[in-house]
C-alpha positions, 0 to 999 in steps of 0.5 A: 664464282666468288668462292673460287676466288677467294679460294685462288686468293687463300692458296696462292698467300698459302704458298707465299707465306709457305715460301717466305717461312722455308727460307727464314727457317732454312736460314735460321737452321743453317746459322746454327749448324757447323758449315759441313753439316748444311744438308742436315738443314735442307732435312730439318726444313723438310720436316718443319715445312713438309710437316704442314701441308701433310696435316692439313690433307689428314685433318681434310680426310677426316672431316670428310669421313666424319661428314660421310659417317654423318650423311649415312645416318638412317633418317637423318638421325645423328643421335648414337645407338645407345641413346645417349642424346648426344649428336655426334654430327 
């Protein structure tokens, strides 16, 4: 129950941090630009913002495949193949 909450807690300061940063930086870009070219600083933000929330999801999807790969070891023996002594998970 605690996790769930501090989960909800991290998310919802995520998303308010995420918003308060998207207009600081959509303002900072449109200070910048010509006034006719203000929809180049709705793309900027995209890719400044969007950025973000889609690394993090890639960074998720790997740690899961390395902790499957980990969990699929025979044994439970996390050394490689080659006997190199070093654990990999």
């Amino acid at each position: 129950m605690m996790r769930a909450f501090t989960i909800l807690i991290v998310a919802i300061m995520s998303l308010v941090l995420l918003v308060f940063t998207a207009s600081r930086t959509l303002d900072l870009l449109q200070l910048f630009l010509p006034a006719g070219q203000a929809v180049f600083a709705y793309l900027a933000l995209v890719a400044f913002d969007g950025g973000a929330p889609r690394l993090v999801v890639l960074l998720r999807a790997w740690r899961t495949r390395i902790l499957a790969a980990c969990d699929r070891a025979p044994d439970g023996d996390s050394k490689p193949a080659s006997g190199g002594g070093q654990q990999h998970c």
